[in-house]
C-alpha positions in Angstrom: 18.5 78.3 61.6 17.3 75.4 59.5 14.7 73.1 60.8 15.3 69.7 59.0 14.8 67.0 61.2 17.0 64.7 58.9 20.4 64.4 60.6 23.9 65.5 58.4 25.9 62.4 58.1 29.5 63.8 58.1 32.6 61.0 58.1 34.9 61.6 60.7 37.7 62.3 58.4 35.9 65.3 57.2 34.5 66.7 60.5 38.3 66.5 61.8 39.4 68.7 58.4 36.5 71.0 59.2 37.2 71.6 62.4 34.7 71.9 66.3 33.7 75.2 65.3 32.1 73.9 62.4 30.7 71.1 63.7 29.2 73.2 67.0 27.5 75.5 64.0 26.1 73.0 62.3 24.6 70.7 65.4 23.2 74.2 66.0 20.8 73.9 62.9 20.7 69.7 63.0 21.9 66.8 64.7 25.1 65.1 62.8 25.7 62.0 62.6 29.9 61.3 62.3 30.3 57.9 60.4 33.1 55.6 60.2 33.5 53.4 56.9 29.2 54.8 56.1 28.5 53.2 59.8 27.1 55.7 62.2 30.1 55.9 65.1 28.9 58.7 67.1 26.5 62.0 67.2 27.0 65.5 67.9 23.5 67.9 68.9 22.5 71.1 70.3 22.1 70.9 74.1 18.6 72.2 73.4 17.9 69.9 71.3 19.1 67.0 73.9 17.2 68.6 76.9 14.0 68.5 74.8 14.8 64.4 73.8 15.9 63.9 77.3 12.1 65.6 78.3 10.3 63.6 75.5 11.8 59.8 76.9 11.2 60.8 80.1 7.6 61.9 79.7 6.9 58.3 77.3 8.7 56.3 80.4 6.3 57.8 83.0 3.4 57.1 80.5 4.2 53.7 80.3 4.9 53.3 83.9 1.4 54.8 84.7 -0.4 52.7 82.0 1.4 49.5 83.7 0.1 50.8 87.4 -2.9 51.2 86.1 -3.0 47.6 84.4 -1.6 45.8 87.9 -4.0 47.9 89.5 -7.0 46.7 88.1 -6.0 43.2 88.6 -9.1 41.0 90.6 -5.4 38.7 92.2 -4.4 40.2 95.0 -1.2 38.9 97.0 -0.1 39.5 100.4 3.4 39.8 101.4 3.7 36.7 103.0 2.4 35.3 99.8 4.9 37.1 97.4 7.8 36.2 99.8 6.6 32.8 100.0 6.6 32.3 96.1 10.1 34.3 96.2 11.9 32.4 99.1 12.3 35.3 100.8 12.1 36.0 104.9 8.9 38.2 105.5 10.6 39.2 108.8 13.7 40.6 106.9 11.8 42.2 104.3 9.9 44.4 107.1 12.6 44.9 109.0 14.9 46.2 105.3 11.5 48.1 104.3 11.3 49.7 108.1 14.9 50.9 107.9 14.3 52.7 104.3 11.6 53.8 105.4 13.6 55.8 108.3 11.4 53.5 111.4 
């Protein structure tokens, strides 16, 4: 197995005259990259591959989420919820009522 991290641009023309089982074989070794007219249309990758992407965005979205808690959390402003619903328009009575029923209360 290969470990080139630059995809195989294949046009779809070619990819249908070589056939899935080529095309699983390769993705096996890289990701490919079928193009239309030299655009990129679509992409075919190891499932491996994918999980371990799939792992990688998820892991940078919880970073950022925790780097944003911890920025709102050291904020000196604090609001309470009659002030947020205030500013929003929203019923305070209805928001506890909506947060006690997801809530299972």
């Amino acid at each position: 197995m290969t470990t080139s991290t630059e995809p195989l641009r294949v046009p779809i023309n070619v990819a249908a005259e070589r056939g899935v089982s080529w095309l699983n074989e390769q993705a096996s070794e890289r990701r490919i990259v079928l193009t239309r007219f030299g655009k990129s249309a679509s992409v075919v990758d190891s499932a491996a591959r994918l999980d371990d992407t799939v792992a990688r965005v998820d892991a940078a979205a919880s970073a950022v989420v925790e780097s944003f808690c911890d920025l709102a959390g050291a904020r000196t402003t604090r609001h309470s919820l009659e002030e947020v619903c205030e500013r929003l328009g929203l019923d305070v009575a209805k928001v506890r009522k909506r947060s006690a029923q997801l809530a299972g209360n």
